[in-house]
N, CA and C atoms of all chains as a GROMACS GRO file, in nm:
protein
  561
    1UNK      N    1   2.464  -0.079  -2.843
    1UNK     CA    2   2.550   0.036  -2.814
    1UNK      C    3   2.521   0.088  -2.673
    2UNK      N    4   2.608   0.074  -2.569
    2UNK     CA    5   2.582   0.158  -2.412
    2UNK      C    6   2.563   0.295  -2.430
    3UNK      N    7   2.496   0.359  -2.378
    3UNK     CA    8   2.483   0.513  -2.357
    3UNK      C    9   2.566   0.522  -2.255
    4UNK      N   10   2.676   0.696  -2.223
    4UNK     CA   11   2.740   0.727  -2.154
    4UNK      C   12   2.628   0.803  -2.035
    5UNK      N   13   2.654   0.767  -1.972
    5UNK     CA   14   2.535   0.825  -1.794
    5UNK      C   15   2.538   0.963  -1.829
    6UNK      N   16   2.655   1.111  -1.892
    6UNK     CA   17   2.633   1.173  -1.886
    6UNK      C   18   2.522   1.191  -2.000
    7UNK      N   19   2.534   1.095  -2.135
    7UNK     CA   20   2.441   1.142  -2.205
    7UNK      C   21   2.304   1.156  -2.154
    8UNK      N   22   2.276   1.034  -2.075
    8UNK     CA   23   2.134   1.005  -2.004
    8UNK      C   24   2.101   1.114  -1.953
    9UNK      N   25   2.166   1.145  -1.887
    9UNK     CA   26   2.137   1.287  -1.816
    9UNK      C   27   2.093   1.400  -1.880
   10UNK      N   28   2.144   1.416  -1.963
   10UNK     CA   29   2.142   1.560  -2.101
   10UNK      C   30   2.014   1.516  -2.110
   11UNK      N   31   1.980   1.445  -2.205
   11UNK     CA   32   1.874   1.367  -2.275
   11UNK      C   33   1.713   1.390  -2.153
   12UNK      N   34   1.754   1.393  -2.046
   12UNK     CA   35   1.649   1.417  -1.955
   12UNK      C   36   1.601   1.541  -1.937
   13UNK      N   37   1.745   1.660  -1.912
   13UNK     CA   38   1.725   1.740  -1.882
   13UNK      C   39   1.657   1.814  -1.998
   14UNK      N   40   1.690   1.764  -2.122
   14UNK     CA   41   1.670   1.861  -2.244
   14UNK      C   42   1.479   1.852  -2.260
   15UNK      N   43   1.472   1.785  -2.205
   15UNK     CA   44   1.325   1.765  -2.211
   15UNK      C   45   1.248   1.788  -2.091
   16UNK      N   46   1.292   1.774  -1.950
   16UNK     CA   47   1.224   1.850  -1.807
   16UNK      C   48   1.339   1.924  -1.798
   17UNK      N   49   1.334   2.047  -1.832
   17UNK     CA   50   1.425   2.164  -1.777
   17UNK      C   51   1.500   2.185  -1.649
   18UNK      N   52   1.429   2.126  -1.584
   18UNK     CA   53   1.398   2.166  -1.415
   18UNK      C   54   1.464   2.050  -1.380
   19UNK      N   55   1.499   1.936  -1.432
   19UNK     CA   56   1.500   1.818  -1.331
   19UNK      C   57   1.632   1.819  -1.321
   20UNK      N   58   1.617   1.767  -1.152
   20UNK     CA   59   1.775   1.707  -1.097
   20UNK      C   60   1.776   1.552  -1.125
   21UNK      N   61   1.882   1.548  -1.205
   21UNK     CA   62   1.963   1.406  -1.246
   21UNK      C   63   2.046   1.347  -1.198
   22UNK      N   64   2.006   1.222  -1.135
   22UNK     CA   65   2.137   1.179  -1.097
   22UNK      C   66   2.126   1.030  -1.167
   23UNK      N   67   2.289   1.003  -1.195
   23UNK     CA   68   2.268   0.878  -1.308
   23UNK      C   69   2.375   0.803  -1.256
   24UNK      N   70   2.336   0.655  -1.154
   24UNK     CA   71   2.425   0.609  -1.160
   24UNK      C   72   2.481   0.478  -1.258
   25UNK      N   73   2.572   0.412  -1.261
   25UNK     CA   74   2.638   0.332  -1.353
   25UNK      C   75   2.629   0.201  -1.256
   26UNK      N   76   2.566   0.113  -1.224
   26UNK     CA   77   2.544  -0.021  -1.139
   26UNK      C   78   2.638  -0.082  -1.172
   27UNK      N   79   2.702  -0.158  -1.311
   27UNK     CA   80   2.765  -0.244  -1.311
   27UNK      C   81   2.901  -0.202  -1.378
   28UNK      N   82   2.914  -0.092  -1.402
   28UNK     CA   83   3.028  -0.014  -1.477
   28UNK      C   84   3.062  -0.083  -1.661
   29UNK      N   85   2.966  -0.094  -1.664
   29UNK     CA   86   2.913  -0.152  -1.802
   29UNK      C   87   2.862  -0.095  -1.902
   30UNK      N   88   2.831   0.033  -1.888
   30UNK     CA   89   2.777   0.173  -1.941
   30UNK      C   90   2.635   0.124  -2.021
   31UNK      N   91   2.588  -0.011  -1.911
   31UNK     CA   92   2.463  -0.061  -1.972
   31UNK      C   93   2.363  -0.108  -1.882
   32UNK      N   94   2.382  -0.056  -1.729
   32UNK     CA   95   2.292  -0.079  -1.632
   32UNK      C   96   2.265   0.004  -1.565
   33UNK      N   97   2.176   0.117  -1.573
   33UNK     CA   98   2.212   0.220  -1.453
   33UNK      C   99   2.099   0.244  -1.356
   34UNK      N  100   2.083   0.349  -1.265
   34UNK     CA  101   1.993   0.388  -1.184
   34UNK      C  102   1.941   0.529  -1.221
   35UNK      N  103   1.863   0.565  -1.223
   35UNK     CA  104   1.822   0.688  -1.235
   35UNK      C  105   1.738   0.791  -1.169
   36UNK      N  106   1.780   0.874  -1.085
   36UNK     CA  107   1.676   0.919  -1.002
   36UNK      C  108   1.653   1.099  -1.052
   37UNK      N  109   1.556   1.153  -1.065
   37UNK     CA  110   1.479   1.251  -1.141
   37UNK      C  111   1.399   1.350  -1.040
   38UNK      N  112   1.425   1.404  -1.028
   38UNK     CA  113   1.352   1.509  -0.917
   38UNK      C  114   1.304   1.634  -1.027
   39UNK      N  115   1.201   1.664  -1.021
   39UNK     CA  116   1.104   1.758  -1.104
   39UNK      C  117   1.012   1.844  -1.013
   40UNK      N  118   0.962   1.931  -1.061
   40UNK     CA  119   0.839   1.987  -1.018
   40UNK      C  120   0.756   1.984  -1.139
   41UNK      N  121   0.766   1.990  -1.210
   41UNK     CA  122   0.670   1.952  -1.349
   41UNK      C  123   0.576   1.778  -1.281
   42UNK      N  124   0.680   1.697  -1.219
   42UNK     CA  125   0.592   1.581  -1.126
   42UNK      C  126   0.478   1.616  -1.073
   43UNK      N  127   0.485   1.737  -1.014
   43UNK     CA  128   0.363   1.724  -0.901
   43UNK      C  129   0.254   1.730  -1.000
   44UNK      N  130   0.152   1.657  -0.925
   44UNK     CA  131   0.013   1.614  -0.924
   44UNK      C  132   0.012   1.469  -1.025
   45UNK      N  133   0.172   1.455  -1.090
   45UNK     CA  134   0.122   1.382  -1.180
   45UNK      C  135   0.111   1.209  -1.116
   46UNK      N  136   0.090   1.090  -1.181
   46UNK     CA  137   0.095   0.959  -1.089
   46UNK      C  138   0.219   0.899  -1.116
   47UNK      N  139   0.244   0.791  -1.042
   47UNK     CA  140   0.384   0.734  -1.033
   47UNK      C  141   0.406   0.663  -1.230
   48UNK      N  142   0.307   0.623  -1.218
   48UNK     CA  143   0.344   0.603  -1.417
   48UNK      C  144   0.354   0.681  -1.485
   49UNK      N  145   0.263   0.795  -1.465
   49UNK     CA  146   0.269   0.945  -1.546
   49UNK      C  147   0.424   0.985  -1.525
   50UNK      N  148   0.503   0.990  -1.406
   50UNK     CA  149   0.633   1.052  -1.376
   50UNK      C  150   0.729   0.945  -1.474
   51UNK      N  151   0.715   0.792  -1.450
   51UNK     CA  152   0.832   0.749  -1.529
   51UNK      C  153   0.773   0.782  -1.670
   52UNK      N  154   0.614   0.750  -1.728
   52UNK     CA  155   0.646   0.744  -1.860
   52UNK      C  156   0.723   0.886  -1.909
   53UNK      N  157   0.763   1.037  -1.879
   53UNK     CA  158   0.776   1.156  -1.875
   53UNK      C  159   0.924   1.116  -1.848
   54UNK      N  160   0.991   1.062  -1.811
   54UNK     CA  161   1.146   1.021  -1.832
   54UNK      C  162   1.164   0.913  -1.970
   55UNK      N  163   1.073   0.837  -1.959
   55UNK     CA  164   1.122   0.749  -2.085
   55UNK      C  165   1.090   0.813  -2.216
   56UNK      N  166   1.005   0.890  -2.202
   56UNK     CA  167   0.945   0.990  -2.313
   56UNK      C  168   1.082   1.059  -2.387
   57UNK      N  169   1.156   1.094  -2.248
   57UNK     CA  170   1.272   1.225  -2.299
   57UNK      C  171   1.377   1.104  -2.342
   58UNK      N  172   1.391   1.016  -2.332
   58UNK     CA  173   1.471   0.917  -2.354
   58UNK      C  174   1.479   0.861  -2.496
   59UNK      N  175   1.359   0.878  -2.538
   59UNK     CA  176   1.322   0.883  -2.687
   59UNK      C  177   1.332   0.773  -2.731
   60UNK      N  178   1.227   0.650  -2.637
   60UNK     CA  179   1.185   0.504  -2.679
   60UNK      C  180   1.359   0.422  -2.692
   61UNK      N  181   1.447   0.518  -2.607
   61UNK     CA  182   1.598   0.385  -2.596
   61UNK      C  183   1.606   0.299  -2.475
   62UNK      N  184   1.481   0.326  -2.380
   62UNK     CA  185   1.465   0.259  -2.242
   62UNK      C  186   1.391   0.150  -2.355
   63UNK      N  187   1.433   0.033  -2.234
   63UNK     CA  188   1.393  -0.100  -2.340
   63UNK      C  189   1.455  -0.183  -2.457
   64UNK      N  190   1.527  -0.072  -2.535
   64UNK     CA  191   1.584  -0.130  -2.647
   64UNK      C  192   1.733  -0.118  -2.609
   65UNK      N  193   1.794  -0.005  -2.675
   65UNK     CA  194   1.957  -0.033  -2.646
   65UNK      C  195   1.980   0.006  -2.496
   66UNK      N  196   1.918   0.081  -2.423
   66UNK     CA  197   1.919   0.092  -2.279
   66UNK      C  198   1.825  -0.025  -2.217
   67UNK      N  199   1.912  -0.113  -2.145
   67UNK     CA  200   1.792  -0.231  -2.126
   67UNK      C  201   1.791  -0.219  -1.961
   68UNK      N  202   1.865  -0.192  -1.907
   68UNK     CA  203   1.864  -0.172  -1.755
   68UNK      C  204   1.849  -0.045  -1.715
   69UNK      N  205   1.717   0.035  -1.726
   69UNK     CA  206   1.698   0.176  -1.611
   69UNK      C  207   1.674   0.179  -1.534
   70UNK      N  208   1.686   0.144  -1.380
   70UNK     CA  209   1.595   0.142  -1.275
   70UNK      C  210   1.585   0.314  -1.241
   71UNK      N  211   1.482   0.347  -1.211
   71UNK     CA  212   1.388   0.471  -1.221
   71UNK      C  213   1.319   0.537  -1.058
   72UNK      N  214   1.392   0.642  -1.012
   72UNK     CA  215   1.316   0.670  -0.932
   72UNK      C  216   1.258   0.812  -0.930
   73UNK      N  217   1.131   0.882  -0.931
   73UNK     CA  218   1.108   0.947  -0.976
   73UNK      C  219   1.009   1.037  -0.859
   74UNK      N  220   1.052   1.208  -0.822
   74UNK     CA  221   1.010   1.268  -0.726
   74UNK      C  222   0.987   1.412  -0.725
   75UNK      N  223   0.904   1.414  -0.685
   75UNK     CA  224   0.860   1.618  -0.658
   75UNK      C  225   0.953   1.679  -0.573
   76UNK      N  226   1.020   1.823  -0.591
   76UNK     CA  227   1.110   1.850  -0.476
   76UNK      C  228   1.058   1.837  -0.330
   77UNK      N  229   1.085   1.839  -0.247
   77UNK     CA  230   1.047   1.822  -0.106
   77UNK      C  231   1.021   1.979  -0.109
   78UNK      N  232   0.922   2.099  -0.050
   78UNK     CA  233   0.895   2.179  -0.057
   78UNK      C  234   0.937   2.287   0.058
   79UNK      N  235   0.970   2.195   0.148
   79UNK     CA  236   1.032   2.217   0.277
   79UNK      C  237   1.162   2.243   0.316
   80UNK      N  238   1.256   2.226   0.211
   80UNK     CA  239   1.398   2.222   0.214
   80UNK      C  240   1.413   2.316   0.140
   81UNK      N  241   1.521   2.395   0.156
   81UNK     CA  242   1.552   2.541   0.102
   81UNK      C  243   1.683   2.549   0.012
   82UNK      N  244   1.728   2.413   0.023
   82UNK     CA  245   1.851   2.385  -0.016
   82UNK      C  246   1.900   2.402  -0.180
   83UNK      N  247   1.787   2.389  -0.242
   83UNK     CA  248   1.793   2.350  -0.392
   83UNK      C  249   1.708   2.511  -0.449
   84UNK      N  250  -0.868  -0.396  -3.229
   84UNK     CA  251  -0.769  -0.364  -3.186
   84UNK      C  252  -0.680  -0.526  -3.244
   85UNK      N  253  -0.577  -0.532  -3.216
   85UNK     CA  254  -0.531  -0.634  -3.317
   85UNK      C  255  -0.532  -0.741  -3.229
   86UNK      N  256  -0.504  -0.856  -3.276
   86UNK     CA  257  -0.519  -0.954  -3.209
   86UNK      C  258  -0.443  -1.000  -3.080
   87UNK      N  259  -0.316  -0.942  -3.058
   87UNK     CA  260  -0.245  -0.968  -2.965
   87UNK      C  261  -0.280  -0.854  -2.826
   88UNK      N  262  -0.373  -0.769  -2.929
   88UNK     CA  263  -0.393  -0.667  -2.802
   88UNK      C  264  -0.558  -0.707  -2.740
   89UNK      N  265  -0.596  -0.789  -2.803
   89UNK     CA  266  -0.737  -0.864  -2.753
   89UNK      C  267  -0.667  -0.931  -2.648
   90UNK      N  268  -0.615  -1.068  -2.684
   90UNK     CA  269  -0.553  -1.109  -2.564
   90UNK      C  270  -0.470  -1.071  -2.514
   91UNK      N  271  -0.406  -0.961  -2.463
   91UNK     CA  272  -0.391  -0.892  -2.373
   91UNK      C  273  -0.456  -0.860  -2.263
   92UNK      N  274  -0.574  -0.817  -2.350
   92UNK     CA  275  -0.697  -0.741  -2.263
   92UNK      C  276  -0.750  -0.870  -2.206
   93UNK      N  277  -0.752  -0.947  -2.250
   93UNK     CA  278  -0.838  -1.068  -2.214
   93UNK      C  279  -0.757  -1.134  -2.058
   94UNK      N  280  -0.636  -1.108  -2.094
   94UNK     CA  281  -0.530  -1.202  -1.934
   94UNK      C  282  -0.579  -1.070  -1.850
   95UNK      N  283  -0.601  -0.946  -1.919
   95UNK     CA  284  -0.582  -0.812  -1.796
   95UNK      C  285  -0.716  -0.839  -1.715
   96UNK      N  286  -0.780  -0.839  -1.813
   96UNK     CA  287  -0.965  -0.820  -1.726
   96UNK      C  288  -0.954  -0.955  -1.661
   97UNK      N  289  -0.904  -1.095  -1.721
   97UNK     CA  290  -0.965  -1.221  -1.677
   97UNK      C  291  -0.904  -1.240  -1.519
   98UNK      N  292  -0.787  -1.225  -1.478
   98UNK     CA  293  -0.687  -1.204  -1.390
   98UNK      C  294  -0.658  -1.064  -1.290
   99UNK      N  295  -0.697  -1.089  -1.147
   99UNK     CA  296  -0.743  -1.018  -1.046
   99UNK      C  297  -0.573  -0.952  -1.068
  100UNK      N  298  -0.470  -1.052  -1.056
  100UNK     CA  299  -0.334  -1.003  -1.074
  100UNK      C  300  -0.257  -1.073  -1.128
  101UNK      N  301  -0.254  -0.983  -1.242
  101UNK     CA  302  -0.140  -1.056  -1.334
  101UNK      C  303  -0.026  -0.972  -1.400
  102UNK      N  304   0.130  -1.104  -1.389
  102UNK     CA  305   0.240  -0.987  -1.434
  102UNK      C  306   0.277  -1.084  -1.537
  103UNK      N  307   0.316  -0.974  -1.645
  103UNK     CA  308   0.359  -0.965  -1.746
  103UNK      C  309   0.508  -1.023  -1.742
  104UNK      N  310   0.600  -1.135  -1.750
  104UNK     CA  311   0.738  -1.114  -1.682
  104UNK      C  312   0.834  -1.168  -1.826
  105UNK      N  313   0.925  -1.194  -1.780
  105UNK     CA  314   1.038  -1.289  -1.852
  105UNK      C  315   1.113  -1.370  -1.817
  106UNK      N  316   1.053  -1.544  -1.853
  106UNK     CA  317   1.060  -1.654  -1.791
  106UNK      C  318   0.924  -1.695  -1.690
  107UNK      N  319   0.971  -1.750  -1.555
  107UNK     CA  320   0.887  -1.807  -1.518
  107UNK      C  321   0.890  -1.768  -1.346
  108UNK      N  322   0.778  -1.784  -1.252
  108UNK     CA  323   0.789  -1.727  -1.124
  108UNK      C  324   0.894  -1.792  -1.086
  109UNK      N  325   0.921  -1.952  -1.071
  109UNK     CA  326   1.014  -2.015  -1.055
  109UNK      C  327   1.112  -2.000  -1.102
  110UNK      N  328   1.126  -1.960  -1.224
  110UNK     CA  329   1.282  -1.923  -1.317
  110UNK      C  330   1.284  -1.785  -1.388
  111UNK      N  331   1.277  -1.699  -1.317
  111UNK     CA  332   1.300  -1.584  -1.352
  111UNK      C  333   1.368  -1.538  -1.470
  112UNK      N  334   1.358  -1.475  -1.586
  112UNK     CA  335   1.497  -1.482  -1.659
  112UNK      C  336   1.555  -1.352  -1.654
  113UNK      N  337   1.546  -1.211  -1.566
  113UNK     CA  338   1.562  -1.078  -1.591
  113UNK      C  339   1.543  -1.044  -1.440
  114UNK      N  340   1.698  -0.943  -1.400
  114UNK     CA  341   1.679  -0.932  -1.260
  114UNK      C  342   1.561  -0.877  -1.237
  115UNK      N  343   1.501  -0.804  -1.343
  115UNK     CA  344   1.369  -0.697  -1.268
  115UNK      C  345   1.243  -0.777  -1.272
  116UNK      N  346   1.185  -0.880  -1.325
  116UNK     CA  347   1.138  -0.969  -1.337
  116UNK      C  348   1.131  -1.039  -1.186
  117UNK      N  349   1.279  -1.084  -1.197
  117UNK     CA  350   1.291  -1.145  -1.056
  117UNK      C  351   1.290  -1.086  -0.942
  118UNK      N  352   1.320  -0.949  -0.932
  118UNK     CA  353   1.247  -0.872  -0.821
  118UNK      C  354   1.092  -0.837  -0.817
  119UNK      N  355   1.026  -0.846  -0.922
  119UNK     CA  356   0.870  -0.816  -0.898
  119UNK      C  357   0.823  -0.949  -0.822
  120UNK      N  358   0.865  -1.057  -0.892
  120UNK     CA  359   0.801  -1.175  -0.808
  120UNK      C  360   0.837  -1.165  -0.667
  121UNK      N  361   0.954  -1.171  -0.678
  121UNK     CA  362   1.002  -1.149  -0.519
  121UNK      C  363   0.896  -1.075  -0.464
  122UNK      N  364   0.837  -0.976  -0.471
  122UNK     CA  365   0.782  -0.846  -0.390
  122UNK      C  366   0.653  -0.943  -0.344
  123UNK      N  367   0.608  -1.002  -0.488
  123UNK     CA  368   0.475  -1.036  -0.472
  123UNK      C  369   0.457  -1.153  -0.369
  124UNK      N  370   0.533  -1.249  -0.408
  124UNK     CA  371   0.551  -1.405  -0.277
  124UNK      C  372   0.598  -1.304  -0.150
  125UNK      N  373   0.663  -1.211  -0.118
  125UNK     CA  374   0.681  -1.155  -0.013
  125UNK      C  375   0.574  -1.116   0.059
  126UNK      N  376   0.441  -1.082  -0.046
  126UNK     CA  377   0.333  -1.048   0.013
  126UNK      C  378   0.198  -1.158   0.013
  127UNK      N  379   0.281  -1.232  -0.023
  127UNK     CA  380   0.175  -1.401  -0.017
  127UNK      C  381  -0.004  -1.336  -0.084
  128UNK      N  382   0.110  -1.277  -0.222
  128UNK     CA  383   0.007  -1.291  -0.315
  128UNK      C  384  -0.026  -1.358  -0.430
  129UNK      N  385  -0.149  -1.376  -0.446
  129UNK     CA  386  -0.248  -1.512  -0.532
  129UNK      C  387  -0.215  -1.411  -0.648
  130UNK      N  388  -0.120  -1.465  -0.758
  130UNK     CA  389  -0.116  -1.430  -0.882
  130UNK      C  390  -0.087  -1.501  -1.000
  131UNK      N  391  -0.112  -1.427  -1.148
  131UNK     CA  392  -0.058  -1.508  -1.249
  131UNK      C  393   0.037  -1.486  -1.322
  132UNK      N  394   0.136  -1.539  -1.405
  132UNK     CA  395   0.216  -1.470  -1.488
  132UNK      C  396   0.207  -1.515  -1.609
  133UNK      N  397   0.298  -1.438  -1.719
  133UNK     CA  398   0.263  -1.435  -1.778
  133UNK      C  399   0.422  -1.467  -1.900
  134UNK      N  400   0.449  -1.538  -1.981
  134UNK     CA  401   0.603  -1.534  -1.970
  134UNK      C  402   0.598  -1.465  -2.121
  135UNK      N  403   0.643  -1.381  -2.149
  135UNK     CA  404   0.679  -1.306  -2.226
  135UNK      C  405   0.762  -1.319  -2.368
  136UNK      N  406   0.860  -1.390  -2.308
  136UNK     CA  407   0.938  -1.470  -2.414
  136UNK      C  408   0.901  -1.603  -2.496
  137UNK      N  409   0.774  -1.634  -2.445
  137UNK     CA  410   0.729  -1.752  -2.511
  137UNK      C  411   0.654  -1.698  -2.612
  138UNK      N  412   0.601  -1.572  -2.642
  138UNK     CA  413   0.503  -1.502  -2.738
  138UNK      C  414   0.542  -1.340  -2.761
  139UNK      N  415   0.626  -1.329  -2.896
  139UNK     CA  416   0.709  -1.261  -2.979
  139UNK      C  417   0.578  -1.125  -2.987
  140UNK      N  418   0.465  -1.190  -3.009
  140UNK     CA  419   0.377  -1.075  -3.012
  140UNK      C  420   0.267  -1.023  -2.863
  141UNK      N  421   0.308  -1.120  -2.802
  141UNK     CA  422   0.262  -1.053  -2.665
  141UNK      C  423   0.402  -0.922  -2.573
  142UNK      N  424   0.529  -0.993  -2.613
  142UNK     CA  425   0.619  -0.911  -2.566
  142UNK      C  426   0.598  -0.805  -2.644
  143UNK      N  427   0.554  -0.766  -2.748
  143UNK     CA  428   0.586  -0.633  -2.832
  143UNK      C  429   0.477  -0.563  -2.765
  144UNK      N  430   0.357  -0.638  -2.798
  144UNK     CA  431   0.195  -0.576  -2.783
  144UNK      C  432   0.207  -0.524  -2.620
  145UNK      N  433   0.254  -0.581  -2.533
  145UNK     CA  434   0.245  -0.529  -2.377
  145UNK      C  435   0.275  -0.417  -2.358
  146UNK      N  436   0.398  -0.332  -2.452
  146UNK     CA  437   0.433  -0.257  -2.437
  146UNK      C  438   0.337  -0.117  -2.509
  147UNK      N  439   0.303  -0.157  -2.624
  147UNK     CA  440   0.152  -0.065  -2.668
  147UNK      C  441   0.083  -0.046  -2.548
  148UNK      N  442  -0.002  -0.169  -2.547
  148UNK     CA  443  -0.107  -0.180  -2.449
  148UNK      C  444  -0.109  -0.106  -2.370
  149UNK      N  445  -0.019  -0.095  -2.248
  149UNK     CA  446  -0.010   0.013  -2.117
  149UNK      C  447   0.094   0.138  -2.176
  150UNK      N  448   0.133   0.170  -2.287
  150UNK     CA  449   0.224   0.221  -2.323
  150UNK      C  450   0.363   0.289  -2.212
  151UNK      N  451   0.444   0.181  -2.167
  151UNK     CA  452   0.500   0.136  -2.106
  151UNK      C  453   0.598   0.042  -2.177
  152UNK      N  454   0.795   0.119  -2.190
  152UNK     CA  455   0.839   0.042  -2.254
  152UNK      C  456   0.943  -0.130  -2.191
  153UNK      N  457   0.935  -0.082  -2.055
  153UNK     CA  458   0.993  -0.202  -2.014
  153UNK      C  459   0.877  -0.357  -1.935
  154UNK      N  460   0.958  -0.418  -1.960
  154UNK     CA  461   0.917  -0.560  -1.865
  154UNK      C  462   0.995  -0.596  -1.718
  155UNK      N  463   0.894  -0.603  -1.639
  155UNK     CA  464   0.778  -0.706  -1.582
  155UNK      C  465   0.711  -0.553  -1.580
  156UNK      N  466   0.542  -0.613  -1.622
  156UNK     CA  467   0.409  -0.492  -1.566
  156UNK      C  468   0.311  -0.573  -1.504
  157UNK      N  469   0.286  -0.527  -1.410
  157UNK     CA  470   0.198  -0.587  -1.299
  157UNK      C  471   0.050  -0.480  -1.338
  158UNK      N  472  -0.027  -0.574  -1.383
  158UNK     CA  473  -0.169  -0.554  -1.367
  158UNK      C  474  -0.283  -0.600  -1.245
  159UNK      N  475  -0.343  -0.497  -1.195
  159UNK     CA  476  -0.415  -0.526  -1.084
  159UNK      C  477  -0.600  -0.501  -1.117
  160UNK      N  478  -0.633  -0.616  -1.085
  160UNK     CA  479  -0.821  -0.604  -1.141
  160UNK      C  480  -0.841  -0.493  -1.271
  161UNK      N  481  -0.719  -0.522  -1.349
  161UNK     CA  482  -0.747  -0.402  -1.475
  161UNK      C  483  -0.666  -0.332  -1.499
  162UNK      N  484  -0.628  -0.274  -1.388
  162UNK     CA  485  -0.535  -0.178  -1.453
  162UNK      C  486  -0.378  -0.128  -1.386
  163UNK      N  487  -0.312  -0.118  -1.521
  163UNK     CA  488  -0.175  -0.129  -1.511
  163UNK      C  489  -0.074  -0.007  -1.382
  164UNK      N  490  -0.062  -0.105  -1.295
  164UNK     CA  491   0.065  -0.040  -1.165
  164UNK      C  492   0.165  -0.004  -1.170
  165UNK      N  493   0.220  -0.091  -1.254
  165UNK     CA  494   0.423   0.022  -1.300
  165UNK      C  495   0.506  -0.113  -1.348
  166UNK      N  496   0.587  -0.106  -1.361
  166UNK     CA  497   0.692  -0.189  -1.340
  166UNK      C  498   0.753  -0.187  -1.213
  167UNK      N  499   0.897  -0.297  -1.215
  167UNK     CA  500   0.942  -0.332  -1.081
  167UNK      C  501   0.950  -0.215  -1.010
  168UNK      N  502   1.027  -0.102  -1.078
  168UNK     CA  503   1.036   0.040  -1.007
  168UNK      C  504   0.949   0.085  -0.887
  169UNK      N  505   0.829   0.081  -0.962
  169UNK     CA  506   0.750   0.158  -0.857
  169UNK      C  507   0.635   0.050  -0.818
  170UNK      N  508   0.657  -0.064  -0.790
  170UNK     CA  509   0.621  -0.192  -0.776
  170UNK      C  510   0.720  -0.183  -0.637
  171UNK      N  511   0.873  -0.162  -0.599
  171UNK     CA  512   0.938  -0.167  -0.505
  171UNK      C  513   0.896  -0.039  -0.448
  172UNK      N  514   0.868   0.089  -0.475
  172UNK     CA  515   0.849   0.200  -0.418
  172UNK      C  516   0.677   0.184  -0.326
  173UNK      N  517   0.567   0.105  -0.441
  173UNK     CA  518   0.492   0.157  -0.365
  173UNK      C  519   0.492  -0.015  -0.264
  174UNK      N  520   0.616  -0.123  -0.258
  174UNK     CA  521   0.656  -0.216  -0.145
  174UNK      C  522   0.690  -0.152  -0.050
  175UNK      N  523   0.759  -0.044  -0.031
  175UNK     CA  524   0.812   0.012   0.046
  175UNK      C  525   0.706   0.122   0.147
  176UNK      N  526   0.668   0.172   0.066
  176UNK     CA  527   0.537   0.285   0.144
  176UNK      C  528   0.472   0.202   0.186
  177UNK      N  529   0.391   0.077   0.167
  177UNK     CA  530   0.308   0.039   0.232
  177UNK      C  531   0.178   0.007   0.118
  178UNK      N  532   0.174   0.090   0.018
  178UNK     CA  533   0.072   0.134  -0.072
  178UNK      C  534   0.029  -0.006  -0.196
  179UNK      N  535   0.140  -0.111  -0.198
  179UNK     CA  536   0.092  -0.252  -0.272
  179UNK      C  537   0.042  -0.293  -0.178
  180UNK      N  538   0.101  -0.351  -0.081
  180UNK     CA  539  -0.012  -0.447   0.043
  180UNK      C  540  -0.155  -0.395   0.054
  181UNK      N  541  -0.170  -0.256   0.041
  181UNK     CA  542  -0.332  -0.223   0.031
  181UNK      C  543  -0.392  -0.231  -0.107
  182UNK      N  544  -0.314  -0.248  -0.217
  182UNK     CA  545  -0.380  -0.254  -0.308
  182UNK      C  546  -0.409  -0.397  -0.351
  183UNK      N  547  -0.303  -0.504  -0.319
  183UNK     CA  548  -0.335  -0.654  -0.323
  183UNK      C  549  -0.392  -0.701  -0.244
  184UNK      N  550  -0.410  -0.626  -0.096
  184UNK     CA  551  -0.483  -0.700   0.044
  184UNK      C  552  -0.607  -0.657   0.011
  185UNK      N  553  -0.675  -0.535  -0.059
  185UNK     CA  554  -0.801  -0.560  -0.084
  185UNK      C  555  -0.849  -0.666  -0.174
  186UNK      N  556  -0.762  -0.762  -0.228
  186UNK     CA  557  -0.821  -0.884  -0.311
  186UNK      C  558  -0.930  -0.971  -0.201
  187UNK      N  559  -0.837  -1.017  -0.070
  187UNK     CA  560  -0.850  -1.086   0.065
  187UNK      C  561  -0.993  -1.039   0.103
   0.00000   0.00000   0.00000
């Protein structure tokens, strides 16, 4: 079963409050996407600590019916006033 | 710990660098797979793999092990680096070449 990108998104947020989601759709297949995650709950943590903390909220469907996540995962830039 | 997670441990400790993949360095079977190798021959590094699909209980157990649910995982003198993800991120910073060039 494909997940819809907006679900992905929900599904993230409902679990890091804070995070900016962006979910793209690679092959328009509603079964390959990209995912990039911006948090502050990230900081201090390590680059595995940050994805396992997305796949966590994902609730063990990375891997199984979600088989393509590519994952990028980041602390806000602290310097930019924008967000 | 059960048996598939012995040898696990056993390719992790025995192997300076070893990835976990699906298929073979030569025959890749999974684009992300085939981008980790890529990274690694990019960096004309001495490694082993490990093919995943040939052992029903090593593909399950890998994912316990580092509790980590996708494939390819790149293990370095022990201990587990990421998948392709951040396998390309820390290609990009600079931060794998220092962690495989200290093998050299």
């Amino acid at each position: 079963m494909p997940m819809a990108a907006s679900e992905i998104e929900q599904m993230i947020k409902a679990a890091i409050p804070d995070a900016e989601v962006t979910v793209r759709d690679l092959a328009g297949d509603g079964d390959h996407y990209a995912a990039r995650v911006v948090s502050r709950s990230f900081a201090g943590m390590s680059r595995i600590k940050q994805h396992q903390a997305v796949y966590a909220a994902l609730g063990g469907r990375v891997g199984g019916e979600l088989h393509a996540l590519q994952l990028e995962t980041a602390v806000p830039n602290t310097e930019t006033t924008s967000e | 710990m059960s048996d598939a997670q012995t040898r696990i441990d056993d390719m992790v400790k025995k192997n300076d660098i070893v990835l976990f993949m699906k298929g073979t360095a030569l025959f890749p079977q999974c684009g992300f797979s085939s981008r980790a190798i890529a990274i690694l021959d990019r960096l004309g590094a001495t490694y082993e793999t490990v093919d995943v699909l040939q052992d029903p209980e090593i593909r399950t157990g890998i994912k316990d092990y580092s509790d980590w649910p996708t494939i390819p995982q790149l293990y370095v003198r022990g201990e587990f680096v990421g998948g392709s993800d951040i396998m390309m991120e820390m290609f990009e910073s600079g931060e794998l070449q220092q962690l495989l060039g200290a093998e050299a």
